[in-house]
gemmi code that builds the backbone of each chain (N, CA, C; Angstrom):
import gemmi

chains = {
    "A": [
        ("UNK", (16.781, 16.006, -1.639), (16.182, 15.434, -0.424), (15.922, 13.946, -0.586)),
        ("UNK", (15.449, 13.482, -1.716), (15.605, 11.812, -2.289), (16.558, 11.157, -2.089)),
        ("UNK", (18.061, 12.190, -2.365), (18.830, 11.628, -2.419), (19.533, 11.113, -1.092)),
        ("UNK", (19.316, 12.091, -0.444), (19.155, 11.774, 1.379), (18.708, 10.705, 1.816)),
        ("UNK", (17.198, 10.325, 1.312), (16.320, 9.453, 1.916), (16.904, 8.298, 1.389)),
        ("UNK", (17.392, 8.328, 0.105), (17.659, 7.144, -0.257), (19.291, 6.341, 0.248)),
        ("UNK", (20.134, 7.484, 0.472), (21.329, 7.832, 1.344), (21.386, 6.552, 2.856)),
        ("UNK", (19.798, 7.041, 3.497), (19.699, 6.997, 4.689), (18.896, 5.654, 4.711)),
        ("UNK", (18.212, 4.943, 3.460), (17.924, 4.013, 3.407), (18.807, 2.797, 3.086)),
        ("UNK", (19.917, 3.036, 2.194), (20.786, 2.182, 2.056), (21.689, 2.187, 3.395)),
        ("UNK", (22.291, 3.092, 4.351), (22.760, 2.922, 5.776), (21.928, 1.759, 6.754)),
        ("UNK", (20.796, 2.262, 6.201), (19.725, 1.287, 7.134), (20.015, 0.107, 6.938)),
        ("UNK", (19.496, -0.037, 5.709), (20.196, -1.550, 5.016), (21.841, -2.093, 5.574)),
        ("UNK", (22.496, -1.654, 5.171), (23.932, -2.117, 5.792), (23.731, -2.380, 7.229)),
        ("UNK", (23.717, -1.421, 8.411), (23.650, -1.305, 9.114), (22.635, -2.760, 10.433)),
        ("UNK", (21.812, -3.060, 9.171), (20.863, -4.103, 9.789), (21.466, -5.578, 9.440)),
        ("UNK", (22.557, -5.602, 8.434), (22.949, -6.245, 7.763), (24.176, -7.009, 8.827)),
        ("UNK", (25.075, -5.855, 8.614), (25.753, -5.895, 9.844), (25.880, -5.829, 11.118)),
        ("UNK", (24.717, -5.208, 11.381), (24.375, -5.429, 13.150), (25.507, -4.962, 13.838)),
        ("UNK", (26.228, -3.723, 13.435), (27.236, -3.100, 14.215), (27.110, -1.871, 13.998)),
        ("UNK", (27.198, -0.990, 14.850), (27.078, 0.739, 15.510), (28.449, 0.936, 15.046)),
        ("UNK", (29.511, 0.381, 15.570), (30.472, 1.180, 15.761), (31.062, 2.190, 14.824)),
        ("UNK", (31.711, 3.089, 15.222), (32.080, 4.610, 14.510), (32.514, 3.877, 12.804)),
        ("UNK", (33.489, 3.164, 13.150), (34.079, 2.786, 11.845), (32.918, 1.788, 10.309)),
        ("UNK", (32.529, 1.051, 11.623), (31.442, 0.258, 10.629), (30.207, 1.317, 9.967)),
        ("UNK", (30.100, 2.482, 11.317), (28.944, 3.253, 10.297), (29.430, 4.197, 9.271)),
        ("UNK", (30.709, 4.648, 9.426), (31.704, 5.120, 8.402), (31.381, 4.143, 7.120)),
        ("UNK", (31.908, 2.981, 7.048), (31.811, 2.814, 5.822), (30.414, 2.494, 5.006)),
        ("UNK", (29.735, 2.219, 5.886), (27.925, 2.402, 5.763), (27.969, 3.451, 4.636)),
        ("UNK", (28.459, 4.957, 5.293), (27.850, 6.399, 4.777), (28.902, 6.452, 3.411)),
        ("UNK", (30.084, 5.904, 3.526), (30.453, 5.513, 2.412), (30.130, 5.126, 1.239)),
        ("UNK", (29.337, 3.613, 1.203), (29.329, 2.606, 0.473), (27.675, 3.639, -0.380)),
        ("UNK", (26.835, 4.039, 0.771), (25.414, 4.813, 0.271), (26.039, 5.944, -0.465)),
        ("UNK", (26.998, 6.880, -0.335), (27.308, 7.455, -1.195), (27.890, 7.407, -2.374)),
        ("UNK", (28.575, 6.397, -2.513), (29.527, 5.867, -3.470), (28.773, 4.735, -4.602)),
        ("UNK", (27.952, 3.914, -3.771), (27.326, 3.131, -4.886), (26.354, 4.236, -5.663)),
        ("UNK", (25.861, 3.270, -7.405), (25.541, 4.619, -8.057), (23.867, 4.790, -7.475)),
        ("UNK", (23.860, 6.162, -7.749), (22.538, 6.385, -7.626), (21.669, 6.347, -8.662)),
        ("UNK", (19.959, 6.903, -8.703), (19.512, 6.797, -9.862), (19.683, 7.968, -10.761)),
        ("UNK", (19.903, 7.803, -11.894), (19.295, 9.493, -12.493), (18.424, 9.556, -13.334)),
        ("UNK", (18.523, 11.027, -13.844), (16.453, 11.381, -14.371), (16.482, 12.354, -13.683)),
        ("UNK", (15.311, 12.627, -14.078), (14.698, 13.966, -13.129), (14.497, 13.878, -11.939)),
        ("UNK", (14.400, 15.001, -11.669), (14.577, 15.410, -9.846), (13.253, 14.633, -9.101)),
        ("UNK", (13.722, 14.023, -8.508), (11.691, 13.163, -7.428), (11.294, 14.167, -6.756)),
        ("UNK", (10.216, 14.127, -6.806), (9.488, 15.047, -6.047), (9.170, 14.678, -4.537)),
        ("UNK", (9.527, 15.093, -3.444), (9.487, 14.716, -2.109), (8.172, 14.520, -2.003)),
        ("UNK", (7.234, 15.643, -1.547), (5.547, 15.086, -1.132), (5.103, 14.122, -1.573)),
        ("UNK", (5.139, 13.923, -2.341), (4.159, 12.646, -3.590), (5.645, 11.475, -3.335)),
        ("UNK", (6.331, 11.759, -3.179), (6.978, 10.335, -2.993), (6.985, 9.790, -1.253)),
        ("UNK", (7.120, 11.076, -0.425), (6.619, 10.601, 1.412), (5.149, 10.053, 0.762)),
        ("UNK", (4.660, 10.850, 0.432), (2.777, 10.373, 0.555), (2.734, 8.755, 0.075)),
        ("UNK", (3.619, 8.353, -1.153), (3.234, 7.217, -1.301), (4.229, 6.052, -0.440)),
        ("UNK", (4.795, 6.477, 0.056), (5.788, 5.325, 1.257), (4.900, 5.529, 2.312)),
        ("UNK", (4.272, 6.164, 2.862), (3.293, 6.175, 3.404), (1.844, 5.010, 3.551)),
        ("UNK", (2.064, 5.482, 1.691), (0.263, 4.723, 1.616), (1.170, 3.388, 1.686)),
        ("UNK", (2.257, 2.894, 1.382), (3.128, 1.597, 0.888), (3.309, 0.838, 2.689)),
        ("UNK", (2.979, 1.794, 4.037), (3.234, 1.310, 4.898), (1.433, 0.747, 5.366)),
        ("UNK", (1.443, 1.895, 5.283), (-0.259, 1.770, 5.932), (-0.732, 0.450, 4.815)),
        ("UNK", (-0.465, 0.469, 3.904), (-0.815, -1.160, 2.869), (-0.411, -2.356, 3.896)),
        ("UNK", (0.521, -2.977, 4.626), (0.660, -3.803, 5.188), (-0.268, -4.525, 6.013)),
        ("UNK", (-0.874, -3.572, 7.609), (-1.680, -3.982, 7.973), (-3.154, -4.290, 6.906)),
        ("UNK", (-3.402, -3.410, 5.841), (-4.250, -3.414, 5.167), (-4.686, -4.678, 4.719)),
        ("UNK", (-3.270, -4.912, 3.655), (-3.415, -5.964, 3.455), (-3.563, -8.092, 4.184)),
        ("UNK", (-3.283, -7.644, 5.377), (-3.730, -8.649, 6.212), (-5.293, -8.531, 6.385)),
        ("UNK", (-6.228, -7.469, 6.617), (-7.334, -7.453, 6.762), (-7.654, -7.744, 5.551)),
        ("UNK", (-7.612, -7.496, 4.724), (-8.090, -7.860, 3.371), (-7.921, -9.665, 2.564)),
        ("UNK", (-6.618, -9.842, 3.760), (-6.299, -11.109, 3.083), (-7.482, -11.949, 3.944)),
        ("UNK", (-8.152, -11.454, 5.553), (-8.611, -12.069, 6.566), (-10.382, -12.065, 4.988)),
        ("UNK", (-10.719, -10.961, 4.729), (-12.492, -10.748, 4.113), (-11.789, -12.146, 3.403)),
        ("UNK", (-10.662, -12.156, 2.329), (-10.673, -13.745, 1.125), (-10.963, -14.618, 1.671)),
        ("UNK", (-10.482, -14.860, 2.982), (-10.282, -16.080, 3.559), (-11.495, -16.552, 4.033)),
        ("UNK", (-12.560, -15.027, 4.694), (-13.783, -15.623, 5.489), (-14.883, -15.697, 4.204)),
        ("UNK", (-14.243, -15.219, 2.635), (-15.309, -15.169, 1.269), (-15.465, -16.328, 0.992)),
        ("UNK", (-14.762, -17.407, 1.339), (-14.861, -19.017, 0.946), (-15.032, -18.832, -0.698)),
        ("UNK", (-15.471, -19.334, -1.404), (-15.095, -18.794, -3.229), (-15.916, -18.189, -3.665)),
        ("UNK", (-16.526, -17.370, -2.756), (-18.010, -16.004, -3.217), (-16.800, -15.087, -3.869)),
        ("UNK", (-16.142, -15.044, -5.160), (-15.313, -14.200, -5.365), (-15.474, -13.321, -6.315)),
        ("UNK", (-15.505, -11.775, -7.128), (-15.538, -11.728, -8.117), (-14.440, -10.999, -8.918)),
        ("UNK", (-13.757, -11.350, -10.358), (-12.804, -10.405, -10.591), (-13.327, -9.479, -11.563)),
        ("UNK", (-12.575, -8.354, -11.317), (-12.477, -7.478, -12.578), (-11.188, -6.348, -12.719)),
        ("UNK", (-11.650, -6.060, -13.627), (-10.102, -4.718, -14.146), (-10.427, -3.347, -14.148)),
        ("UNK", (-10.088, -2.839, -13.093), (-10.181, -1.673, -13.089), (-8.707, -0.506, -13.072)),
        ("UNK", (-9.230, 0.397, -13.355), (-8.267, 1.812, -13.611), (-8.273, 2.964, -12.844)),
        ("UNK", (-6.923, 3.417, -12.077), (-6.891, 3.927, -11.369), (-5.448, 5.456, -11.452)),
        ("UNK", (-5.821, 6.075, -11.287), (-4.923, 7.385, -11.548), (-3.573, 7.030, -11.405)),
        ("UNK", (-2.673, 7.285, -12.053), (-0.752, 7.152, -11.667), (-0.207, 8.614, -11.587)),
        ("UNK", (0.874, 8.540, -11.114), (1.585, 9.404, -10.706), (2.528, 9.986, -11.556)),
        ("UNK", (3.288, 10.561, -11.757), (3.980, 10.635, -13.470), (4.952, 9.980, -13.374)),
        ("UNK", (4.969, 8.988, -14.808), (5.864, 8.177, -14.794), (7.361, 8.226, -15.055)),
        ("UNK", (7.614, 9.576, -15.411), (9.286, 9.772, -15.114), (9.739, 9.432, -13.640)),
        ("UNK", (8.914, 10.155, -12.387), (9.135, 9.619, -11.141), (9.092, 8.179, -10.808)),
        ("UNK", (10.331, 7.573, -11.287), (10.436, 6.194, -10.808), (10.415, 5.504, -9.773)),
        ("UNK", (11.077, 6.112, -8.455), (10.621, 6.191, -7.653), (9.211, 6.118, -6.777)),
        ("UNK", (8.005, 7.276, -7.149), (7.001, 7.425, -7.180), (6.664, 6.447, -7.575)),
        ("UNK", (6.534, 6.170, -8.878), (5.721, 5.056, -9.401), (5.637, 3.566, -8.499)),
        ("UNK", (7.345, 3.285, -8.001), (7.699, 2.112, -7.643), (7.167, 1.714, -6.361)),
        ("UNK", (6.971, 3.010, -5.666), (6.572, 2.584, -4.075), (4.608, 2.832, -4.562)),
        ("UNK", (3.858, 3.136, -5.406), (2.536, 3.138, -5.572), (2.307, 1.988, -6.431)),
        ("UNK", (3.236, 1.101, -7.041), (2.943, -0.461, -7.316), (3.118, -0.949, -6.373)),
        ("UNK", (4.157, -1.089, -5.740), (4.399, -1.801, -4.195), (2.976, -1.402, -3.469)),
        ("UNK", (2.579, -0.360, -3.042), (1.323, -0.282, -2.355), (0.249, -1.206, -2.795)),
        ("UNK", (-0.095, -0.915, -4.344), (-1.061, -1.865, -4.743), (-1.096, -3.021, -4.381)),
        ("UNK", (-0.144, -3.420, -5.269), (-0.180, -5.064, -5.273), (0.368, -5.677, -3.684)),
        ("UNK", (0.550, -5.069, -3.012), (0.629, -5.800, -1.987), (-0.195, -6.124, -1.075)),
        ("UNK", (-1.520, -5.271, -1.346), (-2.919, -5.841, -0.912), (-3.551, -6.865, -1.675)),
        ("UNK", (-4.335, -7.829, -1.348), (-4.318, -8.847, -1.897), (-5.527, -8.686, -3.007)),
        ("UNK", (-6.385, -7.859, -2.528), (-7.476, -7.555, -3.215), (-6.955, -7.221, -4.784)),
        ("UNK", (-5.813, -6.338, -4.825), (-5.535, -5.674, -6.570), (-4.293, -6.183, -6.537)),
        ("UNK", (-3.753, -6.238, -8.377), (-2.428, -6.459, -8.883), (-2.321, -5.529, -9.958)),
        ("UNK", (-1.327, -5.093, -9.865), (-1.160, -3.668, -11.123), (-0.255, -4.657, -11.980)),
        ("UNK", (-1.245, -4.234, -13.390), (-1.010, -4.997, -15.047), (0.122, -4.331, -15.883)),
        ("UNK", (-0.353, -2.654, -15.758), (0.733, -1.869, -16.293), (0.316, -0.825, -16.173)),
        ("UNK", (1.211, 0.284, -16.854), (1.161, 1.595, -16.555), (0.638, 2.059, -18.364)),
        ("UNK", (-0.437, 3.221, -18.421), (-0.431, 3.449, -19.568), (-0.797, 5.003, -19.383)),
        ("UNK", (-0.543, 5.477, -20.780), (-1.082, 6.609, -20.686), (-2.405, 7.161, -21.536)),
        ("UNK", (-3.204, 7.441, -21.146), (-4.263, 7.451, -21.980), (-4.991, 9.160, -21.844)),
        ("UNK", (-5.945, 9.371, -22.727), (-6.363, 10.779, -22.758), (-6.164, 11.795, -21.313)),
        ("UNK", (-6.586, 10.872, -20.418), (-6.775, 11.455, -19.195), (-5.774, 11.434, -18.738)),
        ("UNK", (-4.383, 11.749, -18.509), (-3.102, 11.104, -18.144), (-3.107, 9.864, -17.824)),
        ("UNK", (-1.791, 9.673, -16.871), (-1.271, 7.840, -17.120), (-2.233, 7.494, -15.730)),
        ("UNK", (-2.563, 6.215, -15.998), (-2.823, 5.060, -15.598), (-2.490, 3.985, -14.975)),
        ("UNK", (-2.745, 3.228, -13.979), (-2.750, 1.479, -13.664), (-3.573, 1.121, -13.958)),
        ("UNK", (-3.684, 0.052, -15.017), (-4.938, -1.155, -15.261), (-4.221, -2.385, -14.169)),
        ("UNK", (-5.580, -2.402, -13.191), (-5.461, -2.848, -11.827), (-6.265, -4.529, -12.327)),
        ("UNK", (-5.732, -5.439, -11.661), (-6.580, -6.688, -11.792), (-6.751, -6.496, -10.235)),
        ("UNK", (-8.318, -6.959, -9.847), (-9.439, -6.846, -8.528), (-9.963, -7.958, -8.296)),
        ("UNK", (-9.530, -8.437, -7.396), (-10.244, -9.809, -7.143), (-11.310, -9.955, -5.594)),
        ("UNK", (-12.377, -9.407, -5.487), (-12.843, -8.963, -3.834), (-13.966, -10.347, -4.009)),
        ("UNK", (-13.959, -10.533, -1.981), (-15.494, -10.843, -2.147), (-16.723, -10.319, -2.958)),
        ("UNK", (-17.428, -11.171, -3.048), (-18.583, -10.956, -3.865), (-19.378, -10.152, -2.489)),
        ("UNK", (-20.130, -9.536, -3.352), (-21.135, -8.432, -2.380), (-22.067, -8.988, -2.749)),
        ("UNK", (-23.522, -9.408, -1.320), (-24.810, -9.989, -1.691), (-25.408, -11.264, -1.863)),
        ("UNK", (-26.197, -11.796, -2.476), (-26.577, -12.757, -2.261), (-25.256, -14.475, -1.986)),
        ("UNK", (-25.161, -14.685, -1.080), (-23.976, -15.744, -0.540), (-24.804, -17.017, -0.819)),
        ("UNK", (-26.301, -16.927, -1.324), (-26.576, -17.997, -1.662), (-26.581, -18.538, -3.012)),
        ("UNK", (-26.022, -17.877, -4.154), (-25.824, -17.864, -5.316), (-25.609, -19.080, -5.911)),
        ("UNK", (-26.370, -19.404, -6.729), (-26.076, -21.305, -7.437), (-24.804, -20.825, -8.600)),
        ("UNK", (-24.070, -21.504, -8.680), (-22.784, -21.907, -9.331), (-23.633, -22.696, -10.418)),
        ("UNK", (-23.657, -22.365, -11.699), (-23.574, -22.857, -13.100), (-22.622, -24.201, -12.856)),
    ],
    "B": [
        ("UNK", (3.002, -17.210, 21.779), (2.775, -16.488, 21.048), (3.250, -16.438, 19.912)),
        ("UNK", (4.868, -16.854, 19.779), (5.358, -17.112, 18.478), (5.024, -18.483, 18.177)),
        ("UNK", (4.347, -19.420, 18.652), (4.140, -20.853, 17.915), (2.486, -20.513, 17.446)),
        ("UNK", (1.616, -19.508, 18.017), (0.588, -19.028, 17.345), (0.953, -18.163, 15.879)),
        ("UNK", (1.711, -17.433, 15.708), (2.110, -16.581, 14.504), (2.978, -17.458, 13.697)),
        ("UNK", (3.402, -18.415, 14.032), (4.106, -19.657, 13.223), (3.107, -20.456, 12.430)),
        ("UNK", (2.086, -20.559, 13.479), (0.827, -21.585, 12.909), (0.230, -20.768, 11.916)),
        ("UNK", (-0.260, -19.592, 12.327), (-1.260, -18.416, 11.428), (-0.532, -18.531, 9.886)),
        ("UNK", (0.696, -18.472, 10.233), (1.513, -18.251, 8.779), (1.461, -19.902, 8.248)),
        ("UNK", (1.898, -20.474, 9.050), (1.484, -21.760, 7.847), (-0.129, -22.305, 7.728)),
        ("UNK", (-0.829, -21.995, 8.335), (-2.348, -21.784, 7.548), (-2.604, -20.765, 6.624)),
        ("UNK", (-1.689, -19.403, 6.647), (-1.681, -18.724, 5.216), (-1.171, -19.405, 4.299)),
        ("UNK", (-0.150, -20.187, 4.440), (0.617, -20.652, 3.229), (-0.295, -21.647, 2.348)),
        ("UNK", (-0.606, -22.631, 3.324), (-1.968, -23.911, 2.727), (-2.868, -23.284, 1.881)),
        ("UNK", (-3.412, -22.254, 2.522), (-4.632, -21.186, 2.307), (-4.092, -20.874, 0.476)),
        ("UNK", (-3.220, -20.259, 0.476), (-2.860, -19.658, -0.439), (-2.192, -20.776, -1.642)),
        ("UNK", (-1.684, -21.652, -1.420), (-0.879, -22.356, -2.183), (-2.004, -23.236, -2.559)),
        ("UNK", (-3.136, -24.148, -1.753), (-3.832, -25.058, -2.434), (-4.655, -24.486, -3.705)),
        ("UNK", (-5.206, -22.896, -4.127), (-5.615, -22.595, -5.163), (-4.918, -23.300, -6.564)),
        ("UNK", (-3.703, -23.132, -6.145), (-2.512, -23.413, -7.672), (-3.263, -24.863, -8.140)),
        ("UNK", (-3.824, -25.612, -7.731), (-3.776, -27.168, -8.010), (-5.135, -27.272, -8.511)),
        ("UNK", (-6.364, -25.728, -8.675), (-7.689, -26.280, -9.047), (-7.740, -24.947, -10.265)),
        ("UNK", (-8.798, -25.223, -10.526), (-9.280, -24.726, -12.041), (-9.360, -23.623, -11.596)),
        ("UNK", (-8.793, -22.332, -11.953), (-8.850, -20.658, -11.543), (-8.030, -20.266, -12.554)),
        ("UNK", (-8.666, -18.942, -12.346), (-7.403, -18.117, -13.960), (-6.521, -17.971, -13.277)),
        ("UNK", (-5.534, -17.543, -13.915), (-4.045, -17.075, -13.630), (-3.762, -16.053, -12.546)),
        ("UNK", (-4.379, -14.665, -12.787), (-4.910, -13.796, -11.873), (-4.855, -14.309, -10.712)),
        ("UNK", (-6.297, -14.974, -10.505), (-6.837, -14.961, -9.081), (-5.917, -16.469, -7.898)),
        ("UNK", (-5.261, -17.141, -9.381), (-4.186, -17.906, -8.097), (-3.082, -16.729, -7.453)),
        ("UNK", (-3.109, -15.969, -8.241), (-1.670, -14.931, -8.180), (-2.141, -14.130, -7.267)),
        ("UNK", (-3.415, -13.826, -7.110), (-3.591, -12.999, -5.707), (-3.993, -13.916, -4.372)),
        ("UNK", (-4.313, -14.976, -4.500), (-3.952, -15.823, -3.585), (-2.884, -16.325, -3.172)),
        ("UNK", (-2.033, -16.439, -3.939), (-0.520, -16.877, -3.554), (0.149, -15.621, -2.761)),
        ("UNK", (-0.057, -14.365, -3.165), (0.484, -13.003, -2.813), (0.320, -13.768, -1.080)),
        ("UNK", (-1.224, -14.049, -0.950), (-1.712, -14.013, 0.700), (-0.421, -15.035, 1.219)),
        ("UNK", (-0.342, -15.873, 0.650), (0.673, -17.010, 1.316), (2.092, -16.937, 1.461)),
        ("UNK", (2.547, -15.971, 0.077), (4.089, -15.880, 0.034), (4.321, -14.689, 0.450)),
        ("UNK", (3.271, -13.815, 0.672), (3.961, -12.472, 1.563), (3.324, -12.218, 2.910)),
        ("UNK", (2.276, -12.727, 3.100), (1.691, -12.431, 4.308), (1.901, -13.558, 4.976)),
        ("UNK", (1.491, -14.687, 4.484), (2.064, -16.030, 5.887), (3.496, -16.512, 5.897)),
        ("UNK", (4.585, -15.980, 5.119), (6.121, -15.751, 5.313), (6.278, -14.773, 6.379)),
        ("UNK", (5.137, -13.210, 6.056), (5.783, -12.314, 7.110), (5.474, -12.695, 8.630)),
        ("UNK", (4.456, -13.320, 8.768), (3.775, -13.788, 10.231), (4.729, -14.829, 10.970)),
        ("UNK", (5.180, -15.928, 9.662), (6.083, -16.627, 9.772), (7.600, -16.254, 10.730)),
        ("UNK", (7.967, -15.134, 10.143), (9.252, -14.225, 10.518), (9.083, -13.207, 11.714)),
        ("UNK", (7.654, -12.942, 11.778), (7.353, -12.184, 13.319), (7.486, -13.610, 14.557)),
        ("UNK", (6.878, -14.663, 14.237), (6.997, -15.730, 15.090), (8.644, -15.736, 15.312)),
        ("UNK", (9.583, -15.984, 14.187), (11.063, -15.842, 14.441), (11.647, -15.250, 15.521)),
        ("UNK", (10.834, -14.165, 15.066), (11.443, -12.650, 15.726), (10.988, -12.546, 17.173)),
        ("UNK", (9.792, -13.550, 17.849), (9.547, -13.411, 18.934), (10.280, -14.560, 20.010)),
        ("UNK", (10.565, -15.403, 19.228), (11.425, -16.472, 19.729), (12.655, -16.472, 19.746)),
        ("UNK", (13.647, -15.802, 18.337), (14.778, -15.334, 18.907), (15.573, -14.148, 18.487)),
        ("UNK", (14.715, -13.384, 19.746), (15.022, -11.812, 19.739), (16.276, -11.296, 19.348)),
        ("UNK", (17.344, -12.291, 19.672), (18.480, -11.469, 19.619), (18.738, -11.320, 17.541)),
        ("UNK", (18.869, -12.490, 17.138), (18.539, -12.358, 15.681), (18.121, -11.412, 15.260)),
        ("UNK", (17.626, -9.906, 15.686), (16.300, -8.902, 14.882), (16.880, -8.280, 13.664)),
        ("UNK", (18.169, -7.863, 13.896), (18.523, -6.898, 13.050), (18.474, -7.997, 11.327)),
        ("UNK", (18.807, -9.197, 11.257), (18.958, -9.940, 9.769), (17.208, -10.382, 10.174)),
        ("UNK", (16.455, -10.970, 10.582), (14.746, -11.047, 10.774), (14.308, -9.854, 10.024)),
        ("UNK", (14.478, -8.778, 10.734), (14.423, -7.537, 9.996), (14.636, -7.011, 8.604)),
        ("UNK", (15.862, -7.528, 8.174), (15.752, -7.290, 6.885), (15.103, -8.045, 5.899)),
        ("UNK", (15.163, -9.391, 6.637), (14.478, -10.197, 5.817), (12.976, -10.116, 5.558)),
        ("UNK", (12.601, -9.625, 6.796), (11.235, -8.961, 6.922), (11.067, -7.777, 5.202)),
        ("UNK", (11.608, -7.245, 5.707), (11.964, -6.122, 4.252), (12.011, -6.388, 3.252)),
        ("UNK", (12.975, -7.355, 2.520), (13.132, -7.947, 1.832), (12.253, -9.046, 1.316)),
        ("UNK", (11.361, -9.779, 2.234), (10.280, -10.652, 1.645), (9.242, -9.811, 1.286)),
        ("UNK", (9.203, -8.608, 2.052), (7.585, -7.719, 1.500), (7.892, -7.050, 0.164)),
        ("UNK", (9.054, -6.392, -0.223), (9.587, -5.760, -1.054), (9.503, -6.620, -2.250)),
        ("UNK", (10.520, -7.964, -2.503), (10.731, -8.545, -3.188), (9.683, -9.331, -3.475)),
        ("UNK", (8.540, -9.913, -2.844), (7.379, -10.904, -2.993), (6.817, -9.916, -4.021)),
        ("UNK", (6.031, -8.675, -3.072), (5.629, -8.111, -3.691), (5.563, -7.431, -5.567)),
        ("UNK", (6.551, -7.182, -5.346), (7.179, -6.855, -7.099), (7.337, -8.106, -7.826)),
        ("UNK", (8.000, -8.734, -6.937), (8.158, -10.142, -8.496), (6.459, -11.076, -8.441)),
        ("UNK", (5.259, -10.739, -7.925), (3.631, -10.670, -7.854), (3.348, -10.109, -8.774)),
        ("UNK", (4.163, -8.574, -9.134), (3.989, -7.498, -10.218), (4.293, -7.664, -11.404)),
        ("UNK", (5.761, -8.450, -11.533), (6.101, -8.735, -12.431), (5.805, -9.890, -13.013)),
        ("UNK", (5.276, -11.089, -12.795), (4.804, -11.716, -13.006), (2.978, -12.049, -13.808)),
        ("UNK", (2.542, -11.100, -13.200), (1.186, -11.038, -13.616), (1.162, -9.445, -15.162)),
        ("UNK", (1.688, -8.512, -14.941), (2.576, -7.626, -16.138), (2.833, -8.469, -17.366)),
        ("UNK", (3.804, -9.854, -17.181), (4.286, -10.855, -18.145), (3.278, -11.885, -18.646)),
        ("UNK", (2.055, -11.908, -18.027), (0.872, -12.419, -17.993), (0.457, -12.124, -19.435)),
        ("UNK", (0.055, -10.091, -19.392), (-0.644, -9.619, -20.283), (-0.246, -9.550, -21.606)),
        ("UNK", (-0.937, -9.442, -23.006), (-0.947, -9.087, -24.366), (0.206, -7.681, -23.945)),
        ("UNK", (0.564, -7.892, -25.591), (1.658, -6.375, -25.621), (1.326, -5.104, -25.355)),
        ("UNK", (0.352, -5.069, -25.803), (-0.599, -3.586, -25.521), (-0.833, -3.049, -24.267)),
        ("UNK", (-0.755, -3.997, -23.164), (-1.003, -3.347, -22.024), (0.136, -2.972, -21.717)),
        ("UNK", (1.569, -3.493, -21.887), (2.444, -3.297, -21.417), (3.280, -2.097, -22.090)),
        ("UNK", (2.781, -1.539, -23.064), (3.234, -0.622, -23.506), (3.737, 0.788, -21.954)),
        ("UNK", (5.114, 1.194, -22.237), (5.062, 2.578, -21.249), (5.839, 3.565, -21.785)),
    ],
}
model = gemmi.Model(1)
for chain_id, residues in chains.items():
    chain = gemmi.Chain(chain_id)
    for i, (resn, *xyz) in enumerate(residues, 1):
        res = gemmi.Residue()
        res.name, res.seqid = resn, gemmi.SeqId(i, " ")
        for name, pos in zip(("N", "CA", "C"), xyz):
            atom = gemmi.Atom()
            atom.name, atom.element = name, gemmi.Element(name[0])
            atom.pos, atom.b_iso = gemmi.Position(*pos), 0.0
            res.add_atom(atom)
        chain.add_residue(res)
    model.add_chain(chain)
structure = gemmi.Structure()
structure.add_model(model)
structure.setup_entities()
């Protein structure tokens, strides 16, 4: 079913590329998506990979609101590193569209992927407005 | 309407790009720049896209292609940042 989506994503691609419908041009579209190589590895798992193209869309508007709080934080800013659950990292896929989600809000940037006692990981860099006192003296 | 989403995007870009030139860690220019090179490019390219419609289908990809590609090479960049240890996978 990945292989579909991904099938139907590279058509898209051509297709926008070329800016032509016609029978023959989408012929070689379904061509070129089948024929160029695909990935291999283990099988992707559909749910968990819709769910995160999902969260990877709904991130867009997100991230404009988020870019709007930086902008109205003037340099009330604070960072830190935080850690946040991953998805299993054979799913490359998976993984790729839940970094894309992250980091494309402006608030977090994913550092890397690790695996630690608790399964794998993103160590996330966080950069938000500061919460609270806005009258804070600067050292 | 598109010379408003033209403007918005190049006040993201200022917004985002004047950090690079003052004292900040590495990080936090890099998530400011994200705001300028992916969000006031994309506002940038909706203004395009409202002015000349017929263009959509390459606007479009490019649309795609700046969120996609900004995004990750943001990733990869700040990844190349860290000590070896984090990057272990």
């Amino acid at each position: 079913m990945v292989f579909l989506l991904s099938c139907l994503f590279r058509l898209l691609l051509w297709t926008l590329l070329t800016a032509d419908l016609t029978a023959v041009n989408l012929a070689i579209g379904i061509g070129l998506s089948l024929l160029l190589p695909h990935a291999r590895g283990p099988r992707q798992p559909l749910a968990p990979t819709l769910r995160a193209l999902g969260r990877s869309l709904i991130a867009v508007p997100l991230a404009y609101g988020e870019a709007l709080a930086l902008i109205s934080s003037g340099d009330r800013e604070e960072e830190s590193w935080i850690e946040r659950p991953a998805g299993d990292p054979r799913h490359r896929l998976l993984i790729f569209l839940e970094v894309l989600a992250i980091t494309l809000t402006p608030f977090t940037i994913v550092l890397g992927l690790s695996n630690g006692p608790t399964g794998p990981h993103y160590t996330i860099h966080q950069l938000r407005p500061r919460q609270g006192q806005p009258e804070e003296v600067q050292p | 309407m598109s010379l408003l989403l033209l403007g918005a995007g190049l006040a993201l870009w200022f917004w985002g790009t004047w950090p690079l030139l003052e004292e900040r860690s590495y990080l936090s220019k890099l998530h400011k720049l994200s705001v300028s090179d992916t969000l006031g490019s994309g506002l940038m390219l909706l203004g395009l896209l409202l002015r000349i419609p017929s263009q959509w289908p390459l606007l479009a990809l490019a649309l795609l292609g700046l969120v996609v590609w900004n995004t990750i090479f943001g990733y990869v960049l700040a990844r190349c940042s860290q000590p070896a240890e984090v990057n272990h996978r």
